[in-house]
TIVEXVO-502275 format. One record per residue: residue in three letters; residue number from 1; x negated, y, z of N, C-alpha, C in turn. Coordinates in pm, 1 decimal, m for minus. Atoms other than C-alpha are relative to their C-alpha. Example, Ala and Ser with C-alpha at 12.3 -4.5 7.8 and 13.67 -1.06 7.14 Angstrom:
# residues 2
residu;num;nX;nY;nZ;caX;caY;caZ;cX;cY;cZ
ALA;1;m89.0;m119.0;0.0;m1230.0;m450.0;780.0;m90.0;120.0;0.0
SER;2;82.0;m119.0;m6.0;m1367.0;m106.0;714.0;77.0;109.0;73.0
This chain:
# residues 126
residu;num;nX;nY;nZ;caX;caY;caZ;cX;cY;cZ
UNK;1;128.9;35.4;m54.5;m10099.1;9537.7;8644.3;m0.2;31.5;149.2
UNK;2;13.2;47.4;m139.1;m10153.2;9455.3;9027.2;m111.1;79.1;27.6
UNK;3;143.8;m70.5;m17.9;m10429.0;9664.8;9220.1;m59.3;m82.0;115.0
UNK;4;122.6;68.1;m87.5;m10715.1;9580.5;9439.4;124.8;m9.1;162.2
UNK;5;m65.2;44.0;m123.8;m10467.1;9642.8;9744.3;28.3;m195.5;34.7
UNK;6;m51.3;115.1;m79.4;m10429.0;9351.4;9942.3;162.9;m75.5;4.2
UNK;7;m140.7;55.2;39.7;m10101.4;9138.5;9801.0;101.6;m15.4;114.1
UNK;8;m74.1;m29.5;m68.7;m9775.6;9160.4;9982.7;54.0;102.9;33.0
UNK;9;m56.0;m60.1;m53.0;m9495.8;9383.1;10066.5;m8.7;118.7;64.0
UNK;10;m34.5;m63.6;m115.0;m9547.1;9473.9;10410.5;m177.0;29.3;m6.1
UNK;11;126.5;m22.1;47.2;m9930.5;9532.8;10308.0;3.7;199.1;m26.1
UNK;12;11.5;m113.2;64.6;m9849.4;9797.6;10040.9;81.4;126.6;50.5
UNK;13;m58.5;m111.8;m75.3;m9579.0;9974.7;10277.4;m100.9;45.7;128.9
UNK;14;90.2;m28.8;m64.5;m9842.1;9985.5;10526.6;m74.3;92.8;m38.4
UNK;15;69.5;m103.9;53.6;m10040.4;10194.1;10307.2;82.4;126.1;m22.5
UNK;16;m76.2;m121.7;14.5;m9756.0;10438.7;10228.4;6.9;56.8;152.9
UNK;17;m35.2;m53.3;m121.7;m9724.6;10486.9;10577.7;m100.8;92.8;m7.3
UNK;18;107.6;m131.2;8.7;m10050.6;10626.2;10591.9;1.3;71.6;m82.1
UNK;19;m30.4;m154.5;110.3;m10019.1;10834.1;10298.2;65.7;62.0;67.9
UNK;20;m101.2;m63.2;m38.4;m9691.8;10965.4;10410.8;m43.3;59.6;146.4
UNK;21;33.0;m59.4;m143.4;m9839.5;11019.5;10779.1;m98.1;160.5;m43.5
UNK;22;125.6;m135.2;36.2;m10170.7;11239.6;10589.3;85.9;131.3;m56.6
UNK;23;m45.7;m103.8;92.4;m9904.3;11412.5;10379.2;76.0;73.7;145.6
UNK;24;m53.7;m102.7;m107.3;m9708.5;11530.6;10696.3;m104.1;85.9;107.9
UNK;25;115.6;m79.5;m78.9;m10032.9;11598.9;10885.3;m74.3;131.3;m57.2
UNK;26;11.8;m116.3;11.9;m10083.6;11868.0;10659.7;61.3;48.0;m84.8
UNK;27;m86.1;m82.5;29.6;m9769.3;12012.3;10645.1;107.1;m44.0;m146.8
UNK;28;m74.0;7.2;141.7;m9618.8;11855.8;10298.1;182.5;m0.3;50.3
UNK;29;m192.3;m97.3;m16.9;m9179.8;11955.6;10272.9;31.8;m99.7;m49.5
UNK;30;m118.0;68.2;62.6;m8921.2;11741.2;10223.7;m56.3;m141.1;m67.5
UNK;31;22.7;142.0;17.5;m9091.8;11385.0;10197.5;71.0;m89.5;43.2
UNK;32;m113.7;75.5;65.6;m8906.4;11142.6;10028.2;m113.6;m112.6;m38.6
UNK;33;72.3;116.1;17.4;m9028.2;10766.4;10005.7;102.3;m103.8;m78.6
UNK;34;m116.1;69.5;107.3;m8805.1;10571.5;9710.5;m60.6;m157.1;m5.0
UNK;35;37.7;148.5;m12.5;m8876.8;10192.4;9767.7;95.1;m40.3;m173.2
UNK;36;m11.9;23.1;171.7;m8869.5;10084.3;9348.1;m16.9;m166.9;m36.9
UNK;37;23.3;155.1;m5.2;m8913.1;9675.5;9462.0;159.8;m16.5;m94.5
UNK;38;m109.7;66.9;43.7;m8570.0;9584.3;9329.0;43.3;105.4;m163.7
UNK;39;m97.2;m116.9;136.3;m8514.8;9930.8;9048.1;m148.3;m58.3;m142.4
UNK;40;107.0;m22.1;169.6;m8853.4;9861.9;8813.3;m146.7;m104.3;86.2
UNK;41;135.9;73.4;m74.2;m9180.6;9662.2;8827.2;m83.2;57.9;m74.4
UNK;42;147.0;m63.6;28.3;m9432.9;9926.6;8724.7;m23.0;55.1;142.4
UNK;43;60.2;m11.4;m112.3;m9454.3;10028.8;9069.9;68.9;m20.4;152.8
UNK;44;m105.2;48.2;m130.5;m9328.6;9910.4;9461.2;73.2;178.1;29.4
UNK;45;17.5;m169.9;m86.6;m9304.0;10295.3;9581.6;m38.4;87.8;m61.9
UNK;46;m5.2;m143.0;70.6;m9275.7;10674.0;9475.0;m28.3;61.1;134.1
UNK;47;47.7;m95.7;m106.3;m9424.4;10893.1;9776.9;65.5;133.5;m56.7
UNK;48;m54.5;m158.1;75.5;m9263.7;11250.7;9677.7;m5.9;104.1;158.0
UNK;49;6.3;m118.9;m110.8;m9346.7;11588.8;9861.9;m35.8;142.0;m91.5
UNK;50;39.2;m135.1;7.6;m9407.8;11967.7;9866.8;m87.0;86.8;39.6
UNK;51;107.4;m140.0;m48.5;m9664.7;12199.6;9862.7;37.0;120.2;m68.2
UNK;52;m40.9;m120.0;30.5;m9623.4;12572.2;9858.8;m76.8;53.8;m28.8
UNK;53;165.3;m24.7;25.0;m9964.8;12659.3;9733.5;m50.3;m75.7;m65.0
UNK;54;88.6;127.0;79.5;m10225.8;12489.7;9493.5;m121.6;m47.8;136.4
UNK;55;139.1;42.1;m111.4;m10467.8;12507.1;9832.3;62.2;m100.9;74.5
UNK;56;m64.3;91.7;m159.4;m10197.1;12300.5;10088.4;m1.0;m149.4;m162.0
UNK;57;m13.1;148.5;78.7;m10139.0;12059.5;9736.0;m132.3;m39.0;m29.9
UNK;58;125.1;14.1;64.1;m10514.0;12047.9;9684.9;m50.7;m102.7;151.4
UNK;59;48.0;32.7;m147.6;m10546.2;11981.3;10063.3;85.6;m137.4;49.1
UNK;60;m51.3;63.4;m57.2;m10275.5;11721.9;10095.2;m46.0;m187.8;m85.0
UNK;61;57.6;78.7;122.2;m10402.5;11519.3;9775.3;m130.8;m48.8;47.7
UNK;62;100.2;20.7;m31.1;m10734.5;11516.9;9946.9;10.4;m97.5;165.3
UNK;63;m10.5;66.7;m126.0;m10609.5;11405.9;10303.1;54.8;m165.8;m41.9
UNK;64;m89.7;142.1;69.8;m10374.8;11093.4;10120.8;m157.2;m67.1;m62.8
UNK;65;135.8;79.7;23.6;m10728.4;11018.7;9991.8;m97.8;m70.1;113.5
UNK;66;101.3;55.5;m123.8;m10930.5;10987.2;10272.5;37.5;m68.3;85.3
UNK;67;m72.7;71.6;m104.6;m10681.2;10879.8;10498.1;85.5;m175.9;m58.6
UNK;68;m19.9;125.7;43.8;m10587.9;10585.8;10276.2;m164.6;m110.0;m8.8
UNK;69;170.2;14.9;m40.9;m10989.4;10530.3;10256.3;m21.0;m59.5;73.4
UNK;70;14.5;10.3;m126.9;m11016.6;10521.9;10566.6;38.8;m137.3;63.0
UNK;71;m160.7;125.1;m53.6;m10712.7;10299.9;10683.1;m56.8;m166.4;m98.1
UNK;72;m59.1;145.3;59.3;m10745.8;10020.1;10379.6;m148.3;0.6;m115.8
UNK;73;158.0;8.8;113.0;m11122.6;10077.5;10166.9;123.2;11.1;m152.9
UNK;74;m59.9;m29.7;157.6;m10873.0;10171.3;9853.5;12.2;162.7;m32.1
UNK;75;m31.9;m163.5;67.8;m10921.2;10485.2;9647.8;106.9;m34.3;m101.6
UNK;76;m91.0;m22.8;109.6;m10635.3;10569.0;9379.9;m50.6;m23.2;m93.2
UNK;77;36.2;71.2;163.9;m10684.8;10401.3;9027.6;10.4;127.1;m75.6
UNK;78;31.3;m150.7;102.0;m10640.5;10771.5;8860.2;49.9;95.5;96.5
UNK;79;m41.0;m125.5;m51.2;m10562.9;11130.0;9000.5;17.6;96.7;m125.2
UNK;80;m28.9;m106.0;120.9;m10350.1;11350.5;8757.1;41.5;153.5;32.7
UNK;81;m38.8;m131.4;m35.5;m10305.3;11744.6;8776.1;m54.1;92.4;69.8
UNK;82;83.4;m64.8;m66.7;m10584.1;11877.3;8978.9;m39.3;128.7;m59.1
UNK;83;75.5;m156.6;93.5;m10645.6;12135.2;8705.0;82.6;139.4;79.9
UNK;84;m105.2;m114.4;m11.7;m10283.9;12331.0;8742.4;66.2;12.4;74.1
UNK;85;m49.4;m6.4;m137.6;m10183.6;12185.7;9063.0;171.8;39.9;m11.6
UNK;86;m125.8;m4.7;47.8;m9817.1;12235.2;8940.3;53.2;m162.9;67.9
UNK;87;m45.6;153.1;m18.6;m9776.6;11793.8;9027.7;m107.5;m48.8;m21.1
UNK;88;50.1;69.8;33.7;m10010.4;11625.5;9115.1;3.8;m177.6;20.5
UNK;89;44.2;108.6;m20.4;m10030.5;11255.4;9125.1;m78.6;m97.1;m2.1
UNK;90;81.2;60.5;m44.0;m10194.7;10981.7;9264.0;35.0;m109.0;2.1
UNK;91;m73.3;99.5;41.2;m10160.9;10655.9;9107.5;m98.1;m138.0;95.1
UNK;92;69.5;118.6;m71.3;m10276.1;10355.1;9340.9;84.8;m129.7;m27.3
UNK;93;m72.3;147.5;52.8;m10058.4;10091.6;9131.3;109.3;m20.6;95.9
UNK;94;m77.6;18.7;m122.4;m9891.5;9958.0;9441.8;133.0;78.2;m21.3
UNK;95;m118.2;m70.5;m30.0;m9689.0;10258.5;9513.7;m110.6;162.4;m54.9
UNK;96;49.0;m166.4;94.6;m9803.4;10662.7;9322.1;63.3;146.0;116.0
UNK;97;28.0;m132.8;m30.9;m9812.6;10987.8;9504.0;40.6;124.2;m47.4
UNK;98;3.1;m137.5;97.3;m9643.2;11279.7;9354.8;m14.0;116.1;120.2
UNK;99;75.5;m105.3;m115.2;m9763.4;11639.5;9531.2;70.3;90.4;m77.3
UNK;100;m77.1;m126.9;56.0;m9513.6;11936.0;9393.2;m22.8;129.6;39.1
UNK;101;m56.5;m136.4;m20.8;m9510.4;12282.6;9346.6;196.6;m7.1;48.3
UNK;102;m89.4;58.3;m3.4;m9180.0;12316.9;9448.7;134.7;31.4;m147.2
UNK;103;m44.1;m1.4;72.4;m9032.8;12443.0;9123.4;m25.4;m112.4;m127.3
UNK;104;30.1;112.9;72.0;m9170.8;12164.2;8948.3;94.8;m77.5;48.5
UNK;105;m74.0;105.6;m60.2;m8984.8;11938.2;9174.7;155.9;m11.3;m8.7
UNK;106;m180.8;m32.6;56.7;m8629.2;12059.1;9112.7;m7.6;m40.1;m144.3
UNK;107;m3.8;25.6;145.3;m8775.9;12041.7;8722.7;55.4;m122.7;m25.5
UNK;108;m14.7;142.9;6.4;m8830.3;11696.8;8734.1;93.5;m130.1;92.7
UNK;109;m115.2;61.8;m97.4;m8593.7;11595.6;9020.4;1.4;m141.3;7.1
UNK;110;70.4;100.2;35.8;m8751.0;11262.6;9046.0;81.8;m82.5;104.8
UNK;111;m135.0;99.7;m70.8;m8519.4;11126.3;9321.6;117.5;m6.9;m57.8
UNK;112;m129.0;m11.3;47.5;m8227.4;11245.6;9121.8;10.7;m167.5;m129.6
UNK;113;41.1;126.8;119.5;m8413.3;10991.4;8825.3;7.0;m113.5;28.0
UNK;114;6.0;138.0;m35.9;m8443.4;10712.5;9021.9;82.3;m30.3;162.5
UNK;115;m70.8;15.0;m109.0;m8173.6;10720.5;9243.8;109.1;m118.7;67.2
UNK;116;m54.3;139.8;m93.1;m8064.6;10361.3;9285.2;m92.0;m36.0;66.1
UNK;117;114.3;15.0;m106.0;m8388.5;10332.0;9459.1;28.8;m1.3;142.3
UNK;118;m39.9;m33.7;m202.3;m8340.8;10281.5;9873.2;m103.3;90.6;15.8
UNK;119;128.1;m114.3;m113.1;m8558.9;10516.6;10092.5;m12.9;m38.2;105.1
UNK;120;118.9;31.3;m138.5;m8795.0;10434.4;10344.3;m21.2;99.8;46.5
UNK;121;m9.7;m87.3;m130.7;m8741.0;10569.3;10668.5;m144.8;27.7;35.6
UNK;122;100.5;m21.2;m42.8;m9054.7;10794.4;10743.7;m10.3;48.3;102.9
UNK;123;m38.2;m143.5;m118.1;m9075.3;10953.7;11093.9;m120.7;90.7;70.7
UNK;124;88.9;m57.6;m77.9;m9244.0;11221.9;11177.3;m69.8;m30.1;106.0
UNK;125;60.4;19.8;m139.6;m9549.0;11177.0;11443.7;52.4;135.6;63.6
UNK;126;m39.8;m101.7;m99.1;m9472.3;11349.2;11740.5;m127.6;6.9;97.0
């Protein structure tokens, strides 16, 4: 199933950008962007990052919200994990959001899973 985003490509990477920009603007580790167009068609994009705290993953989950908001009038079709803050994600069809503790993230090693996937070059603002 297709979401309200605006069809095309270079649309839905547009939106990761901004995610990926909110998630570095406050502070998320080791973001990893797995472009999934050619590995699966349940979703274009996997966003993956780290928080060291349930407050910075509570805080980065909330910025990827607003700042996608903001940018494109689209909220996320569900938000999972807010309880235990352990992973949370943020499913906007398109492309999903995962937010790690970081022992979760070694658990599930989610680049290791889908590692014929390419990666999209993100670069830090300066």
């Amino acid at each position: 199933m297709k979401s309200d985003i605006p069809s095309g490509t270079r649309t839905t990477e547009a939106l990761v950008r901004v995610a990926a920009d909110a998630i570095l603007d406050k502070k998320g580790e080791d973001l990893v962007v797995l472009d999934l167009t050619e590995v699966t068609p349940l979703t274009d994009f996997f966003i993956i990052c780290t928080g060291n705290n349930s407050r910075q993953i509570r805080t980065i989950a909330e910025e990827v919200e607003a700042k996608v908001k903001e940018a494109f009038g689209v909220s996320p079709r569900s938000v999972e994990g807010l309880g235990d803050m352990s992973w949370v994600l943020m499913d906007y069809v398109d492309f999903v959001v995962h937010i790690f503790m970081p022992e979760t993230r070694d658990f599930y090693s989610l680049e290791r899973l889908w590692g014929d996937a390419a990666r999209l070059e993100i670069s830090a603002k300066v």
